[in-house]
OpenMM code with the backbone's topology and positions (N, CA, C; nanometers):
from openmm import Vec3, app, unit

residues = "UNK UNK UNK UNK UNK UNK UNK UNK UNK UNK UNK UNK UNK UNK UNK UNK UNK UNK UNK UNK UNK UNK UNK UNK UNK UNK UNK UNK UNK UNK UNK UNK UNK UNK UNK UNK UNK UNK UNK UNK UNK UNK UNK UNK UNK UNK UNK UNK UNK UNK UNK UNK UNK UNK UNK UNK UNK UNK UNK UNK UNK UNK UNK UNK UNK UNK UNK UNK UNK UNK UNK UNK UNK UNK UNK UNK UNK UNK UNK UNK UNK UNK UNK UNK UNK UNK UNK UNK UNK UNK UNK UNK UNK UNK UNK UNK UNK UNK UNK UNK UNK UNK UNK UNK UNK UNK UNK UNK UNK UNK UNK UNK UNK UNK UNK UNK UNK UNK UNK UNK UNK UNK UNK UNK UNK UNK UNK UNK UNK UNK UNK UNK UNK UNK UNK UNK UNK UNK UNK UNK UNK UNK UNK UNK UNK UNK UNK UNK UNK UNK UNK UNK UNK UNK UNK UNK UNK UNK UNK UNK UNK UNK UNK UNK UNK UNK UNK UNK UNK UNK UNK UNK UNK UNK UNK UNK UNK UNK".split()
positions = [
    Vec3(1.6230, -0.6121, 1.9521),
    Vec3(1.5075, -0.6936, 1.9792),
    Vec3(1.5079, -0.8131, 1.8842),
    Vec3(1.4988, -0.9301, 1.9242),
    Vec3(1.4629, -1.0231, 1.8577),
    Vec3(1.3415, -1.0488, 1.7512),
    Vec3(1.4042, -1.0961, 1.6163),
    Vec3(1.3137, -1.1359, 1.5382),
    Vec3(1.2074, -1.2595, 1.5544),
    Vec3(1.0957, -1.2398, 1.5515),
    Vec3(1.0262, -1.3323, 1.5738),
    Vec3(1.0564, -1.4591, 1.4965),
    Vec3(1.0060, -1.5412, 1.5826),
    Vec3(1.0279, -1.7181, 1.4318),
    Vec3(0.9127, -1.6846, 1.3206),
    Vec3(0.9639, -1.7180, 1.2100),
    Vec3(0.8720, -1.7084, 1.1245),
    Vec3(0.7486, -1.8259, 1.1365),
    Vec3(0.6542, -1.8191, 1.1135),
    Vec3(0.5640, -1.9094, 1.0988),
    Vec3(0.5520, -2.0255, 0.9714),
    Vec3(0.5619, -2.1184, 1.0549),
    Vec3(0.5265, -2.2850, 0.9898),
    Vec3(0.4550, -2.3163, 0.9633),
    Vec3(0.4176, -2.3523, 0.8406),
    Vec3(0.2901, -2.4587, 0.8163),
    Vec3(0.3473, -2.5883, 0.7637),
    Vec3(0.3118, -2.7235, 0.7984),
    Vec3(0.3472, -2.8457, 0.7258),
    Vec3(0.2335, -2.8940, 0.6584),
    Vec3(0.2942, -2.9425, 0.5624),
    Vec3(0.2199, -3.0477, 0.5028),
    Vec3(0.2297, -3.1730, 0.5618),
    Vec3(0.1033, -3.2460, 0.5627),
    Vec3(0.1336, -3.4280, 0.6253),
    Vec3(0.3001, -3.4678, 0.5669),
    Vec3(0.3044, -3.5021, 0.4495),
    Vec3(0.4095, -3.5462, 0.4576),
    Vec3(0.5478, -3.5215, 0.4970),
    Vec3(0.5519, -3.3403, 0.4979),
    Vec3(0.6639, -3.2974, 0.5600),
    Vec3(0.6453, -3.2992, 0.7057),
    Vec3(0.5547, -3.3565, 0.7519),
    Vec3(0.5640, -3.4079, 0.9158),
    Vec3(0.5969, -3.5165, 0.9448),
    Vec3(0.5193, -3.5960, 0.8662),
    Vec3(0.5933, -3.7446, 0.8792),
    Vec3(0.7533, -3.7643, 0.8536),
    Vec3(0.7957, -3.6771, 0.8286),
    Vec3(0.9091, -3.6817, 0.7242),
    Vec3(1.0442, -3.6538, 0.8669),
    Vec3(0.9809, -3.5179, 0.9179),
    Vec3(1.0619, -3.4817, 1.0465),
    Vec3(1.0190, -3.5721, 1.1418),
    Vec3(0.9323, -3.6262, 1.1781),
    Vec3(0.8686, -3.6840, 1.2619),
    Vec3(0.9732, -3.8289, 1.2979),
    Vec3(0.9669, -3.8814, 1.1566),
    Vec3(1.0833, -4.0359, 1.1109),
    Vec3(1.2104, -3.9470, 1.1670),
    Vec3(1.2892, -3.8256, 1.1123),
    Vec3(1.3936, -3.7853, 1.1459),
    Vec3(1.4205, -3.7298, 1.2547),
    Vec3(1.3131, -3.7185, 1.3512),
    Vec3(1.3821, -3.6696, 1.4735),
    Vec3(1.3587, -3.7848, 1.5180),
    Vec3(1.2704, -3.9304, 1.5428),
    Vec3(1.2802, -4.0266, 1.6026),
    Vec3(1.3572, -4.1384, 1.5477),
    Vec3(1.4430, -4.0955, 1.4365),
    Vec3(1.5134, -4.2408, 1.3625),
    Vec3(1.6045, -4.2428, 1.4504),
    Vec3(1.6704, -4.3324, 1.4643),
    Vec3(1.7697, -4.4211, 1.5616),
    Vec3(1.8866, -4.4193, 1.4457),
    Vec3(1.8615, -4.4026, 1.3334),
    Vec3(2.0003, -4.3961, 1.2713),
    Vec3(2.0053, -4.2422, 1.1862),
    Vec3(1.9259, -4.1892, 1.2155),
    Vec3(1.9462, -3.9870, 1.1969),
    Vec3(2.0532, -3.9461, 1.2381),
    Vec3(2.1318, -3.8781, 1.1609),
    Vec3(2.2422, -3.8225, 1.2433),
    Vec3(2.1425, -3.7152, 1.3205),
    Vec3(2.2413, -3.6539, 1.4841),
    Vec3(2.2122, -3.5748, 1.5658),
    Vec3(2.1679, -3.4917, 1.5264),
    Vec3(2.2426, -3.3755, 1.4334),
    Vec3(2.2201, -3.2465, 1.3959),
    Vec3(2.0686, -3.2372, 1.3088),
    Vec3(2.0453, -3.3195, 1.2032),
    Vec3(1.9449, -3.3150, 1.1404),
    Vec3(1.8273, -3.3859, 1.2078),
    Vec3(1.8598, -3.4403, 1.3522),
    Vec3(1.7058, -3.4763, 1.4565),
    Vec3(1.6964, -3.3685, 1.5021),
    Vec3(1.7948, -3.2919, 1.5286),
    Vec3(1.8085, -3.1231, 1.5990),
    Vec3(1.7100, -3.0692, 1.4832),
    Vec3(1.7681, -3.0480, 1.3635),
    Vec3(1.6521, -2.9577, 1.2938),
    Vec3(1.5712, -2.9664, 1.2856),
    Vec3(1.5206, -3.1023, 1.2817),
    Vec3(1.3561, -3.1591, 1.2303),
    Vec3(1.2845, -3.0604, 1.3650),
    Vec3(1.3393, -3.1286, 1.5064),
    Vec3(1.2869, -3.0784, 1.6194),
    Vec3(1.2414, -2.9409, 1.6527),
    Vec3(1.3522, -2.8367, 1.5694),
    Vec3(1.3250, -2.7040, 1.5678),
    Vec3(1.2253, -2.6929, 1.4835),
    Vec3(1.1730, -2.7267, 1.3672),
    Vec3(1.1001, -2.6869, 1.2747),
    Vec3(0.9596, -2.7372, 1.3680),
    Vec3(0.9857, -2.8175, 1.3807),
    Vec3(0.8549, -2.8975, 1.4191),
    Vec3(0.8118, -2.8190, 1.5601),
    Vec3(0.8880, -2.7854, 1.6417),
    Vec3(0.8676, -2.7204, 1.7315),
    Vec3(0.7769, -2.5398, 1.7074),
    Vec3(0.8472, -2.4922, 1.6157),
    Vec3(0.8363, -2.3994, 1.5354),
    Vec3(0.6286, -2.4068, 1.5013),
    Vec3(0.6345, -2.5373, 1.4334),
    Vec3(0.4732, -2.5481, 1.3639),
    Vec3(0.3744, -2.5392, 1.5090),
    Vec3(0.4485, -2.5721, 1.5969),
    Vec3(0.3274, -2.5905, 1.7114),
    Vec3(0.3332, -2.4452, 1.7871),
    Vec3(0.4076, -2.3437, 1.7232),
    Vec3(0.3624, -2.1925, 1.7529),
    Vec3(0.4685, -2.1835, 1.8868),
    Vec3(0.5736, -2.2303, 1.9301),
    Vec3(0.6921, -2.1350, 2.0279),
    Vec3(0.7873, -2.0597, 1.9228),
    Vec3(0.8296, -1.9743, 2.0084),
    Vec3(0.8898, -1.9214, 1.9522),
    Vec3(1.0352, -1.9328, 1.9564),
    Vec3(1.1252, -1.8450, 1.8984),
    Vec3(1.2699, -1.8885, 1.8717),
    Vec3(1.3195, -1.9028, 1.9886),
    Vec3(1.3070, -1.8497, 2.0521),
    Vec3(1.3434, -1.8308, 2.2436),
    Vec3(1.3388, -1.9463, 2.3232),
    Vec3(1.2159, -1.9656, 2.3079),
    Vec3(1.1570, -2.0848, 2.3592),
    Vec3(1.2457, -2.2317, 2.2975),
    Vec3(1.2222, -2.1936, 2.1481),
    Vec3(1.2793, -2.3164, 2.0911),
    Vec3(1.4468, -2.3247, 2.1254),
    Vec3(1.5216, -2.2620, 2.1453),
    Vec3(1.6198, -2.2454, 2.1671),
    Vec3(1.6293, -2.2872, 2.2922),
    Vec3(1.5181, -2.2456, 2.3903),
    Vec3(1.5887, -2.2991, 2.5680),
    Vec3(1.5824, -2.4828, 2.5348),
    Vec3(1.4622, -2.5361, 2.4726),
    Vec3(1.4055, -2.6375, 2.5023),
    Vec3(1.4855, -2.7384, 2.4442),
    Vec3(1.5496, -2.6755, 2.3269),
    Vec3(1.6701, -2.7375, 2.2124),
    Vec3(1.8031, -2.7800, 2.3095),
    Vec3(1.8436, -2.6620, 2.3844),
    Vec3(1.9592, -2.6199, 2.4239),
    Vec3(2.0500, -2.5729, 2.3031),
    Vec3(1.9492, -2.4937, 2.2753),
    Vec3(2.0644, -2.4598, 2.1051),
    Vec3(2.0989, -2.2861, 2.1653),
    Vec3(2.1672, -2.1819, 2.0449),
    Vec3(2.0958, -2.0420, 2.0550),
    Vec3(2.0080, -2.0074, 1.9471),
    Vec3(1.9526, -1.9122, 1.9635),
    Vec3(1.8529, -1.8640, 1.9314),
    Vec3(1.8901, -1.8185, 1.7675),
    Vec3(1.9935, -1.7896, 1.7489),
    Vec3(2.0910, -1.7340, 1.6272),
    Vec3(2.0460, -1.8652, 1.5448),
    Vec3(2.0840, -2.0286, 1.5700),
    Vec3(2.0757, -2.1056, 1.5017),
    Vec3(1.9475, -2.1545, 1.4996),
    Vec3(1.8550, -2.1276, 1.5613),
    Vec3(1.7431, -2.1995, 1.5588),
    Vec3(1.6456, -2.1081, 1.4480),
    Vec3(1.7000, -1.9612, 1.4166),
    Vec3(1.6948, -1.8680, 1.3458),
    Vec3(1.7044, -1.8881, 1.1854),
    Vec3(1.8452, -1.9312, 1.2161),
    Vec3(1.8830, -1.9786, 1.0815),
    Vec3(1.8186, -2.1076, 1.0148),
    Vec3(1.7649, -2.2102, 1.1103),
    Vec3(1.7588, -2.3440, 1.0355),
    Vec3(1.5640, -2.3060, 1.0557),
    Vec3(1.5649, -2.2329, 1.0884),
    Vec3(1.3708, -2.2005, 1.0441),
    Vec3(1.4060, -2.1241, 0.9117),
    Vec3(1.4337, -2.0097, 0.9024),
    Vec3(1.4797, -1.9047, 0.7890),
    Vec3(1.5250, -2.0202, 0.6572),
    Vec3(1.6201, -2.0991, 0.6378),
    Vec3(1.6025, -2.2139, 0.5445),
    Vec3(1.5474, -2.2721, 0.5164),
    Vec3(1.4233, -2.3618, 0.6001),
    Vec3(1.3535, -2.4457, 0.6173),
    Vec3(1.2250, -2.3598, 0.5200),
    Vec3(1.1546, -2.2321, 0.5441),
    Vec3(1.0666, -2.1776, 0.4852),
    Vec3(1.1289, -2.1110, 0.3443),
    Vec3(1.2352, -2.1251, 0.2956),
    Vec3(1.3082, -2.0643, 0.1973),
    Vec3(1.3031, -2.1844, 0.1245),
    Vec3(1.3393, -2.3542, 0.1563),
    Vec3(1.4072, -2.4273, 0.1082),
    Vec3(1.3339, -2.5487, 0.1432),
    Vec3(1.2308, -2.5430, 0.2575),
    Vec3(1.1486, -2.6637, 0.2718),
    Vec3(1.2604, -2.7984, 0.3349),
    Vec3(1.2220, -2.9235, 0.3200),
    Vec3(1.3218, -3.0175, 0.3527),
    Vec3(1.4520, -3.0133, 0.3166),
    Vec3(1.4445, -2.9725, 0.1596),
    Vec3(1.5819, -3.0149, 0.1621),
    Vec3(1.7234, -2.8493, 0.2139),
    Vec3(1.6305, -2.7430, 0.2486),
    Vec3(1.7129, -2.6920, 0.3300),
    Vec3(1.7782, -2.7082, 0.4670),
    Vec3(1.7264, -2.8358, 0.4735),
    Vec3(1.7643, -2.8990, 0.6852),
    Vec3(1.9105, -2.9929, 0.6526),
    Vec3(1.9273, -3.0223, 0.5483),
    Vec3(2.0513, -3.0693, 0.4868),
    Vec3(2.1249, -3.0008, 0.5103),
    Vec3(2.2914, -3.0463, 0.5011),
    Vec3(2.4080, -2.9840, 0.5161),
    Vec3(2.4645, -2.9490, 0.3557),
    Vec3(2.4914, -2.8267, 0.3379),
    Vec3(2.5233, -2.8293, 0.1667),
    Vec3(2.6441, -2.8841, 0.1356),
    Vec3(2.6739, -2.8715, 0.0159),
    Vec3(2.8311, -2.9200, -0.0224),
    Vec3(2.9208, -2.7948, 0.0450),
    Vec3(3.0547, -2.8025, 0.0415),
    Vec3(3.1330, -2.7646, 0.1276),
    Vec3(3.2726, -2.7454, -0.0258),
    Vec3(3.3303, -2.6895, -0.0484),
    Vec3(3.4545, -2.6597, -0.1285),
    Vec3(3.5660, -2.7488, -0.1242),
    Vec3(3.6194, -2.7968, 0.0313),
    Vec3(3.7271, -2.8012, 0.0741),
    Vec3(3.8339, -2.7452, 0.0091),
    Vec3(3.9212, -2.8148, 0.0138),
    Vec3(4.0417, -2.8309, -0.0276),
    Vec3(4.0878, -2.8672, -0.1753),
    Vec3(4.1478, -2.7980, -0.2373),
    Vec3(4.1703, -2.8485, -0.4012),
    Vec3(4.2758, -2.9518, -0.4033),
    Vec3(4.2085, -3.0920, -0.4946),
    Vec3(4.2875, -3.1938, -0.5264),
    Vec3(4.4314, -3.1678, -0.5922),
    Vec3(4.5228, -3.2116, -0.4852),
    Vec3(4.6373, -3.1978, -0.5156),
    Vec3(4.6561, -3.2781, -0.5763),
    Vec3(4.6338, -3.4313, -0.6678),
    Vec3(4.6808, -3.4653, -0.7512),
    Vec3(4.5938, -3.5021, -0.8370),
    Vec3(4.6090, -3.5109, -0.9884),
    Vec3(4.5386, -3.5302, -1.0475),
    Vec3(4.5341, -3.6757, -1.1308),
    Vec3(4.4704, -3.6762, -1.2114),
    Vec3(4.4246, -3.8479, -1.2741),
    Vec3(4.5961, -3.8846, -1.3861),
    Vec3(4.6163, -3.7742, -1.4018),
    Vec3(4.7280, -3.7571, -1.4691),
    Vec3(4.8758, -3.8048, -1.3545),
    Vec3(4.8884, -3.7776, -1.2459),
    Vec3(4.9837, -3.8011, -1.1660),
    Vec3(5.0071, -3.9938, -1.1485),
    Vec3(4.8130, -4.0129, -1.1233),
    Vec3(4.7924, -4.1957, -1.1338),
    Vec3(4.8225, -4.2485, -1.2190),
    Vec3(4.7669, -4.1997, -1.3592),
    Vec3(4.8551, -4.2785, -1.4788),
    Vec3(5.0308, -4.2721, -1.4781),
    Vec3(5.0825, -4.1989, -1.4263),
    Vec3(5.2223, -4.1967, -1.4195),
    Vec3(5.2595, -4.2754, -1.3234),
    Vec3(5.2256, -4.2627, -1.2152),
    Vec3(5.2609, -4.3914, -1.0958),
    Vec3(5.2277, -4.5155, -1.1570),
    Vec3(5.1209, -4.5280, -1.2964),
    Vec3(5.1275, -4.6767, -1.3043),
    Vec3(5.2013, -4.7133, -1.4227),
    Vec3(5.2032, -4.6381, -1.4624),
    Vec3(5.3304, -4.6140, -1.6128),
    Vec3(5.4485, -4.6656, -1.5555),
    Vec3(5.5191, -4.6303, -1.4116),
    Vec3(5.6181, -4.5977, -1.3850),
    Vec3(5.6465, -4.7792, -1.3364),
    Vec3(5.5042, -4.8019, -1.2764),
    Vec3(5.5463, -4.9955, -1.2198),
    Vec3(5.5974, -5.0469, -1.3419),
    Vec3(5.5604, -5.0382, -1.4914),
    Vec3(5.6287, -5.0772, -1.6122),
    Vec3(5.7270, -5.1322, -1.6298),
    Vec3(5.7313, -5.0296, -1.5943),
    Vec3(5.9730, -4.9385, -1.6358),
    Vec3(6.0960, -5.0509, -1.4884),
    Vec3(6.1807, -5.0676, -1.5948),
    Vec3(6.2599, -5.1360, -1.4586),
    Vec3(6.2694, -5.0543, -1.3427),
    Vec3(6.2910, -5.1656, -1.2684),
    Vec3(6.3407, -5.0900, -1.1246),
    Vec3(6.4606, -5.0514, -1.0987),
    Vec3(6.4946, -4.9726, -1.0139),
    Vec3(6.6434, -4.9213, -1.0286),
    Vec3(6.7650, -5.0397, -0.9875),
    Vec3(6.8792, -5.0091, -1.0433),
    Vec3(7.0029, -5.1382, -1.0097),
    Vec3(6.9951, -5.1402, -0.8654),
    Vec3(7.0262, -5.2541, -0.8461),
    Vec3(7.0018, -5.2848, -0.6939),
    Vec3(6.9071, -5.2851, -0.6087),
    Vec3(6.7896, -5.2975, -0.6969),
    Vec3(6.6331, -5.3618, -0.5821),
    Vec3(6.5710, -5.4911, -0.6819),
    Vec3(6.5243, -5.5606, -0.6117),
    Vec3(6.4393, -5.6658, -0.7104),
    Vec3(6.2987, -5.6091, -0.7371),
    Vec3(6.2456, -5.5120, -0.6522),
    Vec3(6.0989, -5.5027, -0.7259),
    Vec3(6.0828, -5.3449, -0.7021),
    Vec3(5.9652, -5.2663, -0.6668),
    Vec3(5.9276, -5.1667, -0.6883),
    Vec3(5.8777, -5.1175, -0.5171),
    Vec3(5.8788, -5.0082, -0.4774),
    Vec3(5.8455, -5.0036, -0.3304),
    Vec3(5.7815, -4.8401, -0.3669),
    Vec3(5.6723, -4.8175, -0.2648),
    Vec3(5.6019, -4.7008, -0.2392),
    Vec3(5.7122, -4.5843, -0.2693),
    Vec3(5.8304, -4.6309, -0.1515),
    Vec3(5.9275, -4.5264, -0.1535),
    Vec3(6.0344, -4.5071, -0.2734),
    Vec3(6.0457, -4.6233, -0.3669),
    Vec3(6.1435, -4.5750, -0.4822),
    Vec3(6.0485, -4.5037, -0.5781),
    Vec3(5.8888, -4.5617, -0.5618),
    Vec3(5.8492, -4.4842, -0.6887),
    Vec3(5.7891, -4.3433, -0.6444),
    Vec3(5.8045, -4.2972, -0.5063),
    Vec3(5.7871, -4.1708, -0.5162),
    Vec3(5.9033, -4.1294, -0.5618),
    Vec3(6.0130, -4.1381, -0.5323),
    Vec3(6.1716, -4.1294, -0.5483),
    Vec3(6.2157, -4.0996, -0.7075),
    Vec3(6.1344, -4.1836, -0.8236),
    Vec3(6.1585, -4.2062, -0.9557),
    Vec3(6.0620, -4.0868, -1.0060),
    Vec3(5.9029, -4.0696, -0.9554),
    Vec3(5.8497, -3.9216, -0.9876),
    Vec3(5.8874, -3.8324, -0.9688),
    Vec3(5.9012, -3.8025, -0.8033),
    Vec3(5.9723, -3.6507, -0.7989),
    Vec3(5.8798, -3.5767, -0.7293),
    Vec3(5.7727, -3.5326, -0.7779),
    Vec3(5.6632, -3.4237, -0.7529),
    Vec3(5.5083, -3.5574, -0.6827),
    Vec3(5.5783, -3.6660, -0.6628),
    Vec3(5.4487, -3.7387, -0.5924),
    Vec3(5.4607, -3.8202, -0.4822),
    Vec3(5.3536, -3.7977, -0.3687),
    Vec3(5.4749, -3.8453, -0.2334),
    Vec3(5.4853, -3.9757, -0.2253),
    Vec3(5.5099, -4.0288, -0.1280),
    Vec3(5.4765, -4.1763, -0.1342),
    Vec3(5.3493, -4.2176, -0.0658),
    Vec3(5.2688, -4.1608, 0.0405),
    Vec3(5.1346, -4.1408, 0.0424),
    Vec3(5.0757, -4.1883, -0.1137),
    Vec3(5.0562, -4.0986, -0.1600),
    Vec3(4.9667, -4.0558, -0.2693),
    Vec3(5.0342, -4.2212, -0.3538),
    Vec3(5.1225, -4.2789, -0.3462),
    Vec3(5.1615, -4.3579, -0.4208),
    Vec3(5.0493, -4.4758, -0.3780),
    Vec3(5.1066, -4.4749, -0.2305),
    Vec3(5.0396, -4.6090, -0.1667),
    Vec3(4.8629, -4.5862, -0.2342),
    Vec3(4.8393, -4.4724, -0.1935),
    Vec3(4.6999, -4.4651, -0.1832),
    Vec3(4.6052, -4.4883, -0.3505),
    Vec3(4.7000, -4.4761, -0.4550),
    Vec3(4.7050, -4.5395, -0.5701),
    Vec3(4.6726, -4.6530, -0.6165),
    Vec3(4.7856, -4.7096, -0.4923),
    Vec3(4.8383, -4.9006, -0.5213),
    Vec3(4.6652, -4.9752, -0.4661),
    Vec3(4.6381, -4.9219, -0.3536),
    Vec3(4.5159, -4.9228, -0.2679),
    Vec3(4.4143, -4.9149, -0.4041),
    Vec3(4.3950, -4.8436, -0.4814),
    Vec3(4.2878, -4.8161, -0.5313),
    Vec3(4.2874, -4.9155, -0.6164),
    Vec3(4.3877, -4.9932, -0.6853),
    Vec3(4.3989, -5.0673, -0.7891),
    Vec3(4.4300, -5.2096, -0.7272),
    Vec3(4.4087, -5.1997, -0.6280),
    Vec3(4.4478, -5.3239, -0.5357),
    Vec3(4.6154, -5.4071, -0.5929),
    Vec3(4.6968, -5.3299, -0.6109),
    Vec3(4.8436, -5.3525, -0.6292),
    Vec3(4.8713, -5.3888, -0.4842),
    Vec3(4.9486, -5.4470, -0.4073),
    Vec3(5.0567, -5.4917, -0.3314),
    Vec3(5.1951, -5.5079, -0.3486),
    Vec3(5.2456, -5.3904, -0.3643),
    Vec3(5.4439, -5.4346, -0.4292),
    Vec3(5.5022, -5.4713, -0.3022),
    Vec3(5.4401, -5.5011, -0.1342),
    Vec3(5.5112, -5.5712, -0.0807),
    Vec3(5.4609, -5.7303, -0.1046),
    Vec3(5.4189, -5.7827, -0.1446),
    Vec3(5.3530, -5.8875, -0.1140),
    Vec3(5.4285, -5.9791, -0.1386),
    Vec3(5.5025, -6.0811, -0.0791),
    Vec3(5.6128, -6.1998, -0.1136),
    Vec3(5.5556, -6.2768, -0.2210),
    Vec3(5.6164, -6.3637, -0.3506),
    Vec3(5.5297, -6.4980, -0.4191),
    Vec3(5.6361, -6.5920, -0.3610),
    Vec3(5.7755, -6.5503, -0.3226),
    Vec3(5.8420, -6.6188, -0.3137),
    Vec3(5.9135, -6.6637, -0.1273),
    Vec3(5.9915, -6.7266, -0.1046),
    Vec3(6.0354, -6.6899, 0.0256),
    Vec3(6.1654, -6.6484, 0.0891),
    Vec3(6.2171, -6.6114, -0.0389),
    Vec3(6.3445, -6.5317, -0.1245),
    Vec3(6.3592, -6.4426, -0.1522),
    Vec3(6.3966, -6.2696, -0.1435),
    Vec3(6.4249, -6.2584, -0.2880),
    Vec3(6.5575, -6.1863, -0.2582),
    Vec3(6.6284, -6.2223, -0.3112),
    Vec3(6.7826, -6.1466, -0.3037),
    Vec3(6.8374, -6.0669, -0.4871),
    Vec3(6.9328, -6.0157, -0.4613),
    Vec3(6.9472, -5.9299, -0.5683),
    Vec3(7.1099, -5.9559, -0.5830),
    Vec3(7.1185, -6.0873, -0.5187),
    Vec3(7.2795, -6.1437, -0.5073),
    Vec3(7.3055, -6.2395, -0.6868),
    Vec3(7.3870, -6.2226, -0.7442),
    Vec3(7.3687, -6.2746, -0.8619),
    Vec3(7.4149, -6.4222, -0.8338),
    Vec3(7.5237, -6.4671, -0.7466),
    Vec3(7.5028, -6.5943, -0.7086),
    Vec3(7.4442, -6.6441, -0.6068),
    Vec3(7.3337, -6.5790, -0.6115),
    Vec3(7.2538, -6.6591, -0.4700),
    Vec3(7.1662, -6.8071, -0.5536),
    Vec3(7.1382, -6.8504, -0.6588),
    Vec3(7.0880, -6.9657, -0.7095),
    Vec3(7.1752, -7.0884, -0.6766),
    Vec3(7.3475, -7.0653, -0.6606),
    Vec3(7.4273, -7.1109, -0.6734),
    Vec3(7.4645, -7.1586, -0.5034),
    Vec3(7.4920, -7.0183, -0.4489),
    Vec3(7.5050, -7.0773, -0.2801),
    Vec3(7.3515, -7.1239, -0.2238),
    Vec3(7.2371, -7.1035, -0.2493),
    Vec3(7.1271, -7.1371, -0.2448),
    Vec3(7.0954, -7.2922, -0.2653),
    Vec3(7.1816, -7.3169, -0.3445),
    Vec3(7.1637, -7.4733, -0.4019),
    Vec3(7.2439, -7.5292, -0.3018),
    Vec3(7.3743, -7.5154, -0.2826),
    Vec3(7.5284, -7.5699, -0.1855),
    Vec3(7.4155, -7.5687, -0.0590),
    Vec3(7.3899, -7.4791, -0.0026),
    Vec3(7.3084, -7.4749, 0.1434),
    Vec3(7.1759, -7.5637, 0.1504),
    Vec3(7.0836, -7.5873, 0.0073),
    Vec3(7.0295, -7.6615, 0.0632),
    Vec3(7.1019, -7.8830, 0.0149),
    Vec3(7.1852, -7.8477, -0.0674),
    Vec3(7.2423, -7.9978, -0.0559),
    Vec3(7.3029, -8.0291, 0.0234),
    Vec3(7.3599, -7.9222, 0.1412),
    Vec3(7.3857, -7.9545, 0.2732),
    Vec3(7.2726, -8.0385, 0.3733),
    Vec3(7.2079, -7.9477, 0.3498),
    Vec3(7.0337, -8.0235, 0.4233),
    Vec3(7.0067, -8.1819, 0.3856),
    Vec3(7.0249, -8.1865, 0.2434),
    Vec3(6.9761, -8.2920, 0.2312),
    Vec3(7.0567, -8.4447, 0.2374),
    Vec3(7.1718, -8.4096, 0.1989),
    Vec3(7.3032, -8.4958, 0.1828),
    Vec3(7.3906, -8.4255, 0.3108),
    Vec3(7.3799, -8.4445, 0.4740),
    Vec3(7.4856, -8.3787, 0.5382),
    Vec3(7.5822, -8.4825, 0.5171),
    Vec3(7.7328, -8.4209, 0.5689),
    Vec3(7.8181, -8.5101, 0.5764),
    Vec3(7.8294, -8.5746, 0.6544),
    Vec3(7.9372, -8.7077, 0.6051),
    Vec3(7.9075, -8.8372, 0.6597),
    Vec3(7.9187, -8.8256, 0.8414),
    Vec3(7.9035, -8.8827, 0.9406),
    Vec3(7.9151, -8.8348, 1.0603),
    Vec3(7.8425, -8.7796, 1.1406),
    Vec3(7.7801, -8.6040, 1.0707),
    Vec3(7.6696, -8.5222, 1.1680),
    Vec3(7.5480, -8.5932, 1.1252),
    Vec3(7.4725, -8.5303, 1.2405),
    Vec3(7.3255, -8.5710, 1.2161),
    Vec3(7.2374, -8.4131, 1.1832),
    Vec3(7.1589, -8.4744, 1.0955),
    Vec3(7.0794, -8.3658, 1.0884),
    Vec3(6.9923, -8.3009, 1.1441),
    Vec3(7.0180, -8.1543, 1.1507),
    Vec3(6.9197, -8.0641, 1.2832),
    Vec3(7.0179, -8.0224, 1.3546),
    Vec3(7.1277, -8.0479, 1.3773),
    Vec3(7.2132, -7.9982, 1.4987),
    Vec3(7.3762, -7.9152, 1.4052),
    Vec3(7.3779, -7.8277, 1.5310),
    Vec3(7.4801, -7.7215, 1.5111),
    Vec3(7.6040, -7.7653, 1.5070),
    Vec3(7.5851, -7.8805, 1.6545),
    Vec3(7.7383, -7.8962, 1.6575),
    Vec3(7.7917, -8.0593, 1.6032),
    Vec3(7.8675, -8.0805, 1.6407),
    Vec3(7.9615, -8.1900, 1.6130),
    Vec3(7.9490, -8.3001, 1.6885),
] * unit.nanometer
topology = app.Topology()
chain = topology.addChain("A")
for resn in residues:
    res = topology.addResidue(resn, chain)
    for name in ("N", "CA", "C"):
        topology.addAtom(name, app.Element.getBySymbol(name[0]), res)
């Protein structure tokens, strides 16, 4: 047999209170749902009732009265929740930024998500990016419109563009051919 709803009494302000939250336009759903049950609750239906009229069951409309007289408003809240334990810690960030420091390995010019997960070991490259993000770092970000890791590229760099500027005598400049 079903337990009866317990009986409600409000105070003005805890009416006004559900009253704003079941008619706010920016309430989330669930907590216009509760206000509605409680409030429904004060005007004497019962869980049954409140449950057809909700479209809820009767189990939850159970539960969020049973809180509500235990806990008042702030039992219509959603509590904190545990999740998941932080897999990395403040200690892992200082090392990812320790690590932008330190040269980069032979043969790259700068630092990438993927070498410095690569240089930690135990940190992915996720967790890297999501680092760089926090500190507003960008290690792709060009300054230049270059960058090579060729040791004479200053040298053929220069030859290619005094081609541009001085072509030889004959071609015209802009064109491929002859």
């Amino acid at each position: 047999m079903p337990r009866p709803a317990p009986e409600i009494r409000l105070s003005k302000e805890e009416k006004e209170t559900l009253l704003s939250w079941m008619r706010g336009g920016r309430t989330e759903q669930r907590l216009a749902e509760r206000a509605r049950v409680v409030l429904l609750a004060a005007n004497g239906l019962s869980g049954k009732q409140i449950a057809l009229r909700v479209g809820t069951r009767e189990a939850r409309v159970s539960k969020w009265l049973r809180r509500f007289v235990k806990e008042r408003l702030a039992g219509l809240t959603d509590q904190g929740r545990s999740g998941k334990p932080p897999k990395y810690s403040v200690q892992s960030e200082e090392r990812i930024l320790k690590t932008l420091d330190e040269p980069v390995p032979e043969g790259y010019s700068r630092w990438n998500g993927r070498l410095l997960a690569e240089r930690l070991g135990n940190v992915s490259k996720e967790q890297v990016w999501r680092v760089m993000r926090k500190h507003h770092i960008q290690l792709e970000r060009r300054k230049s419109w270059c960058v090579s890791t060729d040791p004479e590229f200053s040298r053929k760099a220069a030859d290619i563009v005094g081609l541009y500027s001085n072509p030889p005598a004959g071609k015209r400049r802009g064109t491929l051919r002859g």
